[in-house]
C-alpha positions in Angstrom: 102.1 113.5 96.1 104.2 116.1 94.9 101.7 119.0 95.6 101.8 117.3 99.5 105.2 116.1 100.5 108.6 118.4 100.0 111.1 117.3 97.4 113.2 115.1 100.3 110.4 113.0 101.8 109.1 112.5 97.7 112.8 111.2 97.5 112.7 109.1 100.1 109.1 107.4 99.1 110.9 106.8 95.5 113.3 104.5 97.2 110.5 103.0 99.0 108.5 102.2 95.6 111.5 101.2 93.9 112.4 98.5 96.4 108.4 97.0 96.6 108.3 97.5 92.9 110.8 95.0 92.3 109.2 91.4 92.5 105.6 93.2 90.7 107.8 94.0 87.8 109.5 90.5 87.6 106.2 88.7 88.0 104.6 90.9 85.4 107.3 90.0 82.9 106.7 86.4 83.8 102.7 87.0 83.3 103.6 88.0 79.5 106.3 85.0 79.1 104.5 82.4 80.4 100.6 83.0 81.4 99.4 84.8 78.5 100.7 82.3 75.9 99.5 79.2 77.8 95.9 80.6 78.8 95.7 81.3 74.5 96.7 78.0 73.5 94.4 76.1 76.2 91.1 78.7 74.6 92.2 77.4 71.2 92.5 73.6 72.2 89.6 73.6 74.7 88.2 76.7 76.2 86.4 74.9 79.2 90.2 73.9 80.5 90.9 77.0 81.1 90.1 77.1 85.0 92.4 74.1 85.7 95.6 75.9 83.8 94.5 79.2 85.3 94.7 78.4 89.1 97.8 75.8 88.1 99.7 78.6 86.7 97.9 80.8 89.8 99.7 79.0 92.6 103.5 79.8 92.0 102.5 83.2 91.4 100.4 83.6 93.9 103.2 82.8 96.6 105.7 84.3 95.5 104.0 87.7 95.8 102.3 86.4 99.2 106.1 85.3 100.9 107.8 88.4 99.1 104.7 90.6 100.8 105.1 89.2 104.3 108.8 89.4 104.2 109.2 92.8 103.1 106.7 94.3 105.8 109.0 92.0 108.2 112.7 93.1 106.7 111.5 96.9 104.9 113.5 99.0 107.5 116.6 96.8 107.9 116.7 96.2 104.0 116.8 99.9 103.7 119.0 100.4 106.6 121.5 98.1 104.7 121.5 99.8 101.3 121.1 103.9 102.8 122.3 105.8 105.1 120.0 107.1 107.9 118.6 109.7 106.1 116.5 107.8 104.5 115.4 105.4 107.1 112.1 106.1 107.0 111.8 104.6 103.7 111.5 101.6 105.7 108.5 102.4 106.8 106.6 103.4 103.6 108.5 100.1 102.5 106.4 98.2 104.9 103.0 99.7 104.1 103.9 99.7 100.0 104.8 95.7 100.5 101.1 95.6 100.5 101.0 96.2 96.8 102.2 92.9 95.9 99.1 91.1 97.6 97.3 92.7 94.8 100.0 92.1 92.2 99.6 88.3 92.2 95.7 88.8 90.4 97.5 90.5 87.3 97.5 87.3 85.7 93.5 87.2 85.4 94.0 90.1 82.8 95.9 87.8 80.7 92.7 85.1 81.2 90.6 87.8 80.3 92.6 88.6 77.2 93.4 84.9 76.3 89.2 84.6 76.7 88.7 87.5 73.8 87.1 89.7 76.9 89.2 93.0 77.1 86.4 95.0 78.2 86.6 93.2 81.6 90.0 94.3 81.8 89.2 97.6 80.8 86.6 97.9 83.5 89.3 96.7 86.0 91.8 99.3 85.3 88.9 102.3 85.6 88.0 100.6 89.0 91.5 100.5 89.7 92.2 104.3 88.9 89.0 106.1 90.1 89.9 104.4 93.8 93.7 105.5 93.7 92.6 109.2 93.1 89.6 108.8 95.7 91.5 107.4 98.1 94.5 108.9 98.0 93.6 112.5 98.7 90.8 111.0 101.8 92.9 108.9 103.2 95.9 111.7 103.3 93.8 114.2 104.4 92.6 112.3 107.3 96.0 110.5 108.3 98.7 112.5 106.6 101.7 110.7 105.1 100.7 107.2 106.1 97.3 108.0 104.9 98.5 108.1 101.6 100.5 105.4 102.1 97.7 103.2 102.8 95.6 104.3 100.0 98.5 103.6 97.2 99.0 100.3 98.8 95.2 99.6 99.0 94.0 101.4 95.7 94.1 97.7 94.2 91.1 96.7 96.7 88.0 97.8 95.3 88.9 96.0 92.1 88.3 92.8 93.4 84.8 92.2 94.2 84.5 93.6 90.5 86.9 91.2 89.4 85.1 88.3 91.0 81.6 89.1 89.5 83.3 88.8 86.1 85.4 85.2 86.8 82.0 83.7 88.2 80.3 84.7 84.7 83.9 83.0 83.1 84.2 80.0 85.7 87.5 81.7 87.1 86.5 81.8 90.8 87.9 79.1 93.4 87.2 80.4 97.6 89.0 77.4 98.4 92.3 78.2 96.4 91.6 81.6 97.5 92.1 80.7 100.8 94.0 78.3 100.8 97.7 80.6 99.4 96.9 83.4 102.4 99.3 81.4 105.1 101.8 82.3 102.6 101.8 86.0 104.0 102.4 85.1 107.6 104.7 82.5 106.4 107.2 85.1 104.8 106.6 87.5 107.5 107.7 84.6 109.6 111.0 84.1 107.7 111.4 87.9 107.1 111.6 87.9 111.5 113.9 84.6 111.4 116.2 86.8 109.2 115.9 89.7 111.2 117.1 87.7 114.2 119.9 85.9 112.6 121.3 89.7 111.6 121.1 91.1 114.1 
């Protein structure tokens, strides 16, 4: 990005990051806390539990990131029109498209499954996935849509992991469509409430 943007709109997409960044970083601390030690004891005590402590331990996660992903695509200018000045409103913006980072966040706990399971590989081969597509993407997408192209493909890169990642929890028993589906109104929900608050300040 550096080699794209000048130094003042890098800043300015720093404050953006910093601000989505916030809740993947406090999740992931709570994947190694909690997740990781429970999936490891439930493999030791009886490995075909697994799926029921996975998706039990899923479901908090799972909407927090989903309300916290909504909300910030709702509130991302006016929280950065509270905390800067208006040079660096259009952090806002990138704040709204980089809010799309923590849809993807929430399926960082399956690498701690795939660790408890004694199957690092499979989170190997997600990470590879992972960082061929944000250095694909990233330089298509920009040079096809400029700025929010770029946008897009750091908020996206996350995508093409998942049909990966679901051929590998069918093989492990980790796949539910139904749970899937079922902690998607979550988004809408917190985009909902991001718009109540947005009302209520204004």
């Amino acid at each position: 990005l550096g080699g794209w943007f000048d130094a003042a709109t890098l800043g300015v997409y720093g404050i953006a990051l910093n601000l989505a960044t916030v809740a993947e970083v406090a999740g992931s601390r709570l994947f190694a806390a909690v997740a990781m030690p429970a999936f490891s004891e439930k493999v030791r005590m009886d490995r075909s539990g697994l799926p029921s402590v996975y998706f039990r331990m899923r479901l908090p996660f799972d909407l927090m990131f989903l309300l916290c992903a909504g909300a910030l695509f709702s509130l991302g200018p006016v929280l950065v029109q509270g905390l800067y000045d208006s040079r660096y409103a259009q952090a806002g913006t990138m704040l709204q498209w980089l809010s799309f980072t923590l849809v993807f966040a929430r399926y960082g706990m399956t690498g701690s499954a795939y660790l408890a399971l004694g199957e690092p590989r499979l989170l190997t081969w997600i990470h590879v996935v992972k960082a061929v597509s944000i250095f694909v993407l990233t330089p298509v997408l920009y040079s096809m849509f400029g700025l929010t192209g770029a946008l897009i493909a750091i908020a996206f890169h996350a995508a093409p992991t998942l049909p990966v990642m679901y051929w590998f929890n069918r093989q492990l028993g980790l796949n539910d469509l139904r749970f899937e589906l079922k902690v998607l109104p979550a988004w809408p929900l917190g985009y909902a409430l991001g718009e109540m608050a947005r009302w209520l300040l204004a």
